[in-house]
VORO-337065 format. One record per residue (C-alpha): x, y, z; residue number from 0. Coordinates in Angstrom, 1 decimal, m for minus. Example, Ala and Ser with C-alpha at 12.3 -4.5 7.8 and 13.67 -1.06 7.14 Angstrom:
<rs>
12.3/m4.5/7.8/0
13.7/m1.1/7.1/1
</rs>
This chain:
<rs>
3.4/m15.6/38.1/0
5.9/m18.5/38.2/1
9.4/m18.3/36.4/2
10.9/m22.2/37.1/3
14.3/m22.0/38.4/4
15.9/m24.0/35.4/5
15.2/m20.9/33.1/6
17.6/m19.2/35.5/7
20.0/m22.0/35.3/8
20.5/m21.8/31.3/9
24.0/m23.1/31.0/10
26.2/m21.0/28.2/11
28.5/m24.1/28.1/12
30.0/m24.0/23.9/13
29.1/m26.9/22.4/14
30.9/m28.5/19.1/15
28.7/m30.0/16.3/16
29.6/m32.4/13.2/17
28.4/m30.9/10.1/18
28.0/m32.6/6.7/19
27.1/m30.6/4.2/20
27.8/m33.4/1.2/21
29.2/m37.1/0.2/22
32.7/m35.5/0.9/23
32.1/m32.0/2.7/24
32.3/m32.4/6.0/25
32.8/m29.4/8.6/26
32.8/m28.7/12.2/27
30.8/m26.0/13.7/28
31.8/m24.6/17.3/29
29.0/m22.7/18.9/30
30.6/m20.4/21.6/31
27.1/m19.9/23.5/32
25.7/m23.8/23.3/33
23.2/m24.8/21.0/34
20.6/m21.7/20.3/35
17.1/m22.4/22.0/36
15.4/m21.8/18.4/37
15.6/m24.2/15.2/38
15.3/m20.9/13.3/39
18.2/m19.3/15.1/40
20.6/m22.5/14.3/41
19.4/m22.4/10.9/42
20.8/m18.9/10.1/43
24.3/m19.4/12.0/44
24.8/m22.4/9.7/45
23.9/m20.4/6.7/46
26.1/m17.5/7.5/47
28.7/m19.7/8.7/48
28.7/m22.3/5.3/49
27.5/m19.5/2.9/50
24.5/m21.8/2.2/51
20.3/m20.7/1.1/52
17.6/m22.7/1.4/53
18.3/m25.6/3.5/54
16.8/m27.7/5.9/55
18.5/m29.2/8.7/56
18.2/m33.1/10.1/57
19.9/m34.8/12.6/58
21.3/m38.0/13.3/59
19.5/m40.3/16.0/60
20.7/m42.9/18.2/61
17.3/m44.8/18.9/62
17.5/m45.2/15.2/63
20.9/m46.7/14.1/64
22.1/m43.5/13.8/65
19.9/m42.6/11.1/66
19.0/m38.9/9.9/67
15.5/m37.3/10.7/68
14.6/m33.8/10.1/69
15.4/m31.4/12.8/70
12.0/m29.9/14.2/71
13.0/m28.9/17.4/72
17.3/m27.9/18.4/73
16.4/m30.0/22.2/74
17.0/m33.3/20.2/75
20.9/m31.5/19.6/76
23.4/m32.0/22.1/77
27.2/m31.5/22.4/78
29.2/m33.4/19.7/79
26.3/m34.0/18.1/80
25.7/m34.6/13.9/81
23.5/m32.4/12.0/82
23.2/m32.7/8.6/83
22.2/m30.1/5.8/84
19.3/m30.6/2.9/85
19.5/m27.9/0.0/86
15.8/m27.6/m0.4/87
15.3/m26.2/m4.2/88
12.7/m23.7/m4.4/89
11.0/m22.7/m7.7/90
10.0/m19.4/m8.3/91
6.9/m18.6/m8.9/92
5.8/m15.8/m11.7/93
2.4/m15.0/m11.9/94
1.1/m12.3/m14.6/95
m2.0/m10.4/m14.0/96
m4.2/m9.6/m16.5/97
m6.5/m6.6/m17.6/98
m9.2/m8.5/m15.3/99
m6.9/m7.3/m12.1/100
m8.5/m5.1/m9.7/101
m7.6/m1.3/m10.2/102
m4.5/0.2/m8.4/103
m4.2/2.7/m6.1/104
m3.5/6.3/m7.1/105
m0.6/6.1/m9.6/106
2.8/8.2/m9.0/107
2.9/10.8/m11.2/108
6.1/9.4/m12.5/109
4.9/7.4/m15.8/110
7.4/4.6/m14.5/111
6.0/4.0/m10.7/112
2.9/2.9/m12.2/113
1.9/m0.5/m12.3/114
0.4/m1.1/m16.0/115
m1.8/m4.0/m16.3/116
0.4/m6.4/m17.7/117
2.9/m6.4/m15.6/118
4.8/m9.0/m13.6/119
3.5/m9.6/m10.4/120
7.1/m10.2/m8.8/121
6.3/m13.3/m6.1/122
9.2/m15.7/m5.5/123
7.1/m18.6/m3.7/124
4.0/m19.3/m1.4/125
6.5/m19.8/1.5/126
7.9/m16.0/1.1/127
4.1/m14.4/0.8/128
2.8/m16.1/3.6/129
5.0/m16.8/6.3/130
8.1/m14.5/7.2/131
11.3/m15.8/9.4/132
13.3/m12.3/10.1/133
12.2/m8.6/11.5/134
13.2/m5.7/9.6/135
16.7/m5.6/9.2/136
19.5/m2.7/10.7/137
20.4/m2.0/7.3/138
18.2/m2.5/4.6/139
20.0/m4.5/1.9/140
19.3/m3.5/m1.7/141
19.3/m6.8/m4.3/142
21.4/m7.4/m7.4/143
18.8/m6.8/m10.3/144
18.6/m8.0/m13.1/145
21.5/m8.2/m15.8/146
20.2/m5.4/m18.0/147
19.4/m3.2/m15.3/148
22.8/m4.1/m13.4/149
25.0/m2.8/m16.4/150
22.7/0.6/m16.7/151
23.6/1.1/m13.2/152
27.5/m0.2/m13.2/153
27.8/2.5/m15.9/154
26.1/5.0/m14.3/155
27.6/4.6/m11.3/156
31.2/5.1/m12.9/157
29.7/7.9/m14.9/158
28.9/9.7/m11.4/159
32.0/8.9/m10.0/160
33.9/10.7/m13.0/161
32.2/13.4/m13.5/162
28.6/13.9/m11.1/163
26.5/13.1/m13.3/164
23.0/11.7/m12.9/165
22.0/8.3/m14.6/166
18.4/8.9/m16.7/167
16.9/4.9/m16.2/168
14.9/3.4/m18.8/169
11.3/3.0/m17.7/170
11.7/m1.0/m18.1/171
15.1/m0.7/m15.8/172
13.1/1.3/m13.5/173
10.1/m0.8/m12.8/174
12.5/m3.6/m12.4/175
14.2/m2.0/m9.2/176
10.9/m1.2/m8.3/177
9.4/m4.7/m8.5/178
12.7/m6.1/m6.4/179
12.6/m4.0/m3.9/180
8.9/m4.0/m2.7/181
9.4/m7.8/m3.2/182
12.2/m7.4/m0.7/183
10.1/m5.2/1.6/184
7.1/m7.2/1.6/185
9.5/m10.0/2.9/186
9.6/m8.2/6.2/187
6.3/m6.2/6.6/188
3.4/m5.9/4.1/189
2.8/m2.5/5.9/190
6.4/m0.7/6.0/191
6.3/2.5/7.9/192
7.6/6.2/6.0/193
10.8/5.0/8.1/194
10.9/2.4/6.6/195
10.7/3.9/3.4/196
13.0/6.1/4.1/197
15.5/3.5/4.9/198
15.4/1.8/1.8/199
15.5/4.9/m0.5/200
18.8/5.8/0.9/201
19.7/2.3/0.9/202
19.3/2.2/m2.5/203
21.0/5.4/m3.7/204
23.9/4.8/m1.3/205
24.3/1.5/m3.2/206
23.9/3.5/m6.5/207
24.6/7.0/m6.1/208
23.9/7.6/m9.8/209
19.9/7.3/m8.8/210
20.4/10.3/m6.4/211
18.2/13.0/m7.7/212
18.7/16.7/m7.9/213
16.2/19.2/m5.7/214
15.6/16.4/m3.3/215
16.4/17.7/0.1/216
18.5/14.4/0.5/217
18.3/12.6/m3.1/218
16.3/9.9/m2.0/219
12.7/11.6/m1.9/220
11.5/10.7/m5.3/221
12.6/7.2/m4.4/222
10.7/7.3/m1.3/223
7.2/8.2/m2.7/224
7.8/5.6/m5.8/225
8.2/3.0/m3.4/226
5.1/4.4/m1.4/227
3.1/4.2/m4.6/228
4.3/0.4/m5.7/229
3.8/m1.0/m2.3/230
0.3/0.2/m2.3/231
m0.3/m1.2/m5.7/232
1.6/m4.3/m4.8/233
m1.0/m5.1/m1.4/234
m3.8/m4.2/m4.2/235
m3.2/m7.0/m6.9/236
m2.1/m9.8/m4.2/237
m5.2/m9.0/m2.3/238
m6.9/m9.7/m5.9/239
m4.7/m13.5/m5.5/240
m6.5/m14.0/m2.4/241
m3.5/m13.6/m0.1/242
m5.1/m14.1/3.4/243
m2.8/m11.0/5.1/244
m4.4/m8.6/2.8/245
m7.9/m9.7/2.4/246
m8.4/m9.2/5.8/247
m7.6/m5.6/5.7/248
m9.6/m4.9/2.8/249
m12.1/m2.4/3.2/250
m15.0/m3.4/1.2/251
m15.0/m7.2/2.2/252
m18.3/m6.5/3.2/253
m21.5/m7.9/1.2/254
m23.0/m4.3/1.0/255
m19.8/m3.0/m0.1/256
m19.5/m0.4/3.5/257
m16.6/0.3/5.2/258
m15.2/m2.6/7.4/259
m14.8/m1.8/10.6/260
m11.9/m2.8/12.9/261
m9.7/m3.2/10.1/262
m6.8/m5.4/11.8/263
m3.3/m4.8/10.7/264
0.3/m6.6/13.0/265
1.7/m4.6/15.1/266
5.5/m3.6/15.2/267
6.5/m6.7/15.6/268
4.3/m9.2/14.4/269
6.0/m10.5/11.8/270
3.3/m13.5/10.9/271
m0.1/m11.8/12.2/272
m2.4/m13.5/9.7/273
m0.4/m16.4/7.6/274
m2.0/m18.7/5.3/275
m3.1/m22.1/6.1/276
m0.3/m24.6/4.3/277
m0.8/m26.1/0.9/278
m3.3/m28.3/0.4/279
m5.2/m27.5/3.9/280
m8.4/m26.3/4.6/281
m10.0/m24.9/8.3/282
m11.8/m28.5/8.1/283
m8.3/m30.5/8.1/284
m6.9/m27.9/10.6/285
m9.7/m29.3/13.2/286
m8.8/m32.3/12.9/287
m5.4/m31.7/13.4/288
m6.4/m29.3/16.7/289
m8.4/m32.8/18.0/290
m5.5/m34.8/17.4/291
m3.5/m32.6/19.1/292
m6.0/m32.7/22.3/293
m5.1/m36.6/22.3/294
m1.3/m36.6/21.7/295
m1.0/m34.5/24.8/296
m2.6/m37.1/26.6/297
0.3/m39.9/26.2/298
3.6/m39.8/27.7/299
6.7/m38.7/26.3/300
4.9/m37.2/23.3/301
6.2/m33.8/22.9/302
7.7/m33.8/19.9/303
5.1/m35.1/17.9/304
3.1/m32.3/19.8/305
5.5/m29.7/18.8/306
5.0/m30.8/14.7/307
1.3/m30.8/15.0/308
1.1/m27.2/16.8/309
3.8/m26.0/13.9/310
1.7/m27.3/11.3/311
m1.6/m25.6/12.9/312
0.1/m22.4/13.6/313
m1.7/m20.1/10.5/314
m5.5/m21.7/11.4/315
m4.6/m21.0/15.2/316
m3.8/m17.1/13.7/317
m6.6/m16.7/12.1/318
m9.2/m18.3/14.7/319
m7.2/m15.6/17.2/320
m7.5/m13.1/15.2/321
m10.6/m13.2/13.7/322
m12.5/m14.5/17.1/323
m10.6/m12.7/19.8/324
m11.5/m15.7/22.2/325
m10.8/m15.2/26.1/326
m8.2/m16.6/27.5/327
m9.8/m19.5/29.2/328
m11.7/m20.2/25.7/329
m8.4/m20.0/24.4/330
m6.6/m22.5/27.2/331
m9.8/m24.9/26.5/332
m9.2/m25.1/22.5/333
m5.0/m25.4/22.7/334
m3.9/m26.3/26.3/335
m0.6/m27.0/24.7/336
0.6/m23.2/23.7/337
0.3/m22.7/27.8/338
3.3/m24.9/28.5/339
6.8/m23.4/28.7/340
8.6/m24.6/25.8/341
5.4/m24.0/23.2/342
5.3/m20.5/24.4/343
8.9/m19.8/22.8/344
7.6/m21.7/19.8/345
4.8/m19.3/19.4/346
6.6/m16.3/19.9/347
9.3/m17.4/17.4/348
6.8/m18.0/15.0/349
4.8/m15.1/15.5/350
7.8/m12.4/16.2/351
10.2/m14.3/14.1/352
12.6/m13.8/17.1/353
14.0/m16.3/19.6/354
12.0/m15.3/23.2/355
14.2/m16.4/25.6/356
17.8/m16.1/23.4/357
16.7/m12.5/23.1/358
15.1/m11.8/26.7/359
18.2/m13.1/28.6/360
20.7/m10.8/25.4/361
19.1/m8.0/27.0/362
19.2/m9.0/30.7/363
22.7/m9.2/30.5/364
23.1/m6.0/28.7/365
21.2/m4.1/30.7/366
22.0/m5.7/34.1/367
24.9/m3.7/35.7/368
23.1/m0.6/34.9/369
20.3/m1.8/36.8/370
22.0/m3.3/39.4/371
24.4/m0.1/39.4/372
21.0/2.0/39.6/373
19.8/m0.2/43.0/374
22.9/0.7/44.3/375
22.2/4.2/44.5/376
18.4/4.0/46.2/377
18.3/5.8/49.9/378
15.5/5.3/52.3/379
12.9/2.2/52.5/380
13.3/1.2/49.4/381
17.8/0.8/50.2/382
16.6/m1.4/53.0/383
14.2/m3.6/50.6/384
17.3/m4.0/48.1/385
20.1/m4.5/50.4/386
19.4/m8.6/50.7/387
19.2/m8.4/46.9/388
22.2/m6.9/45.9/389
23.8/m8.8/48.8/390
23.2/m12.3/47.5/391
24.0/m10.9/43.7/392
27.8/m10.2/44.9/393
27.8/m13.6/46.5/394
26.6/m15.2/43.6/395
28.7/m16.5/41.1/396
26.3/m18.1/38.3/397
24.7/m16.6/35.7/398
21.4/m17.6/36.1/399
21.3/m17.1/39.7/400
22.8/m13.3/38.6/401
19.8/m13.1/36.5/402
17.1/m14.2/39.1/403
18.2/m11.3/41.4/404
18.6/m8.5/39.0/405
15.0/m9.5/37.9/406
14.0/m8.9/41.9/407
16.0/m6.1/42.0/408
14.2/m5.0/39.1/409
10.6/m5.2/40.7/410
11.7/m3.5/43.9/411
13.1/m0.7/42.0/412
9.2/m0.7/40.1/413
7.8/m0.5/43.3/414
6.2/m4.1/43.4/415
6.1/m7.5/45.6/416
8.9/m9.9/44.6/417
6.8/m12.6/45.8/418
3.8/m11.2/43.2/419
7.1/m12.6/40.6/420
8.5/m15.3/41.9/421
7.3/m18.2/43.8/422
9.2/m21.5/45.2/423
7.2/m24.5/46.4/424
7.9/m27.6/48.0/425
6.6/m31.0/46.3/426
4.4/m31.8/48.9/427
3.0/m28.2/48.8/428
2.3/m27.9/45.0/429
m1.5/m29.7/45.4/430
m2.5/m27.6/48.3/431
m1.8/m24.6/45.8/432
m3.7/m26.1/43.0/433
m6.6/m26.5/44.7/434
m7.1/m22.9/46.1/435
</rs>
């Protein structure tokens, strides 16, 4: 396996970038660890730093007479740089299902945790369905509702506060905490865990500790097994809407009506296992756009208009994984781009919702003294494997270089080959290589 020595070399330099954010708003942002390797991961410090929703970033280039293009890829930032931000204004989108809606799962016995067959299907857009950005949160935050509901609970939270007593919700106030919060859920996971669950119910009565209820073991039980109960009914009507994530997990997809077998569900941390193909496409479009792709890589200095197409193609190169399970070399053969270094962190951003290398090297560092501190203390063969490691760690003074050795250090201590890890070549030697 080959690491290049330039991941090692990451500089952590700050960098300083011009922000407009309107005719007459401008602001400077000061980025203590250098411009993030991920688009998505810029994104979110510039909304939690400007208090902003919904934007879109673009950036100004000097090939161009300093004219603004959207922001695909944070490699076209540098130092100094000028990034401006686009409110993007999303509609929501309210859907109401009718008596023709498939039947829910088993109803709570509570009359309110049912889903009758009028209600409002509570989807906010196509973009929040289909595609997700963040894994599930530390703390689970629990939404303002709706204005009614909001003064039920303000009231009933003083009411507790006074004199311990328990708020009785209206059924309509009820299901509307019910519909934001699976709304909020499904944002994250379409299959939450009873941990999950678990989370969120004493999310929400810590928020509202009027909605605590008396007999539960921690006053969030009830809560629990409502939100059990919605979230199965939710998955059941948007499976009825054709939502792609759902539809493959349906059990009687089959003609003859049997049991499906293999039913495929995301692991932990999958955050976009099966996403839907973007408005307006269809697997026919897709293709083309995979052929297209096979050409661009073909021309120099092409990579960003690479990177655009293999965003774009990202849901129909889901699903083809997921519902083929090709080989590898199948794989290589179809989309030879998502093998090259900077397309794998693409991937696994938009597939983990999580920046690969940002992350991999966080933990490196936070976990480095302890391992380095653990090959300290090895005795015997394995001391005298490790002593030229740790030796050129205390001489070195660079981070990345500090990285490259506890990663060897780390493999020794495994019991493996470092040269089964890490391989340097010479220019002249790189054909001979390729050809055996």
């Amino acid at each position: 396996m080959f690491f290049p020595q330039q991941i090692f070399m990451m500089a952590s330099k700050p960098a300083r970038l011009k922000v407009i954010l309107g005719e007459n708003n401008v602001e400077k942002l000061t980025l203590r660890d250098g411009i993030p390797q991920s688009l998505v991961e810029l994104t979110d410090i510039v909304q939690k730093t400007f208090n902003l929703v919904d934007i879109r970033l673009q950036y100004m280039d000097d090939d161009f007479g300093h004219e603004f293009f959207n922001l695909n890829s944070t490699n076209d930032l540098k130092d100094m740089g000028t990034i401006k931000v686009v409110q993007i204004n999303v509609m929501p989108l309210t859907i109401v299902v009718t008596d023709e809606a498939p039947a829910t799962v088993q109803q709570e016995l509570d009359e309110s945790s049912s889903v009758a067959s009028n209600d409002t299907v509570p989807l906010s857009s196509p973009e929040s369905v289909t595609s997700r950005t963040e894994q599930w949160p530390r703390k689970f935050s629990i939404r303002q509702f709706s204005f009614e509901t909001e003064v039920q609970l303000e009231r009933g939270n003083e009411e507790y506060r006074m004199n311990k007593k328990m708020l009785t919700l209206r059924t309509k106030a009820k299901s509307d905490i019910l519909n934001g919060v699976i709304e909020d859920i499904y944002k994250y996971t379409a299959y939450p865990t009873d941990t999950h669950f678990c989370e969120v119910a004493e999310a929400l009565i810590q928020k509202h500790p009027c909605l605590k209820e008396p007999g539960s073991y921690n006053g969030a039980y009830g809560w629990k097994q409502r939100f059990k109960y919605k979230m199965g009914n939710y998955r059941t009507e948007l499976k009825g809407l054709g939502c792609p994530e759902l539809c493959l997990n349906s059990k009687k997809e089959t003609p003859n009506k049997a049991a499906a077998k293999g039913v495929k569900r995301p692991r932990r941390a999958e955050a976009n296992y099966y996403p839907s193909l973007p408005a307006g496409e269809s697997n026919e479009t897709m293709e083309k756009e995979r052929l297209e792709i096979l050409t661009e890589m073909t021309k120099r200095n092409n990579e960003r208009v690479v990177r655009n197409k293999m965003a774009r193609t990202f849901a129909y190169r889901r699903q083809e994984i997921v519902n083929t399970e090709p080989r590898i070399c199948n794989l290589q053969d179809r989309w030879p781009a998502l093998f090259e270094q900077q397309e794998i962190n693409e991937e696994f951003q938009r597939l983990v919702a999580r920046p690969l290398e940002t992350k991999f090297f966080a933990q490196l560092d936070k976990y480095g003294p302890a391992l380095m501190a653990l090959a300290r203390s090895k005795g015997g063969e394995m001391r005298e494997k490790i002593l030229p490691i740790i030796h050129n760690f205390d001489q070195s003074e660079d981070v990345g270089v500090k990285r490259e050795w506890i990663l060897k250090a780390l493999i020794v201590l495994l019991g493996e080959d470092v040269t089964n890890l890490f391989k340097e070549y010479n220019e002249d030697d790189i054909p001979e290589e390729l050809e055996q």
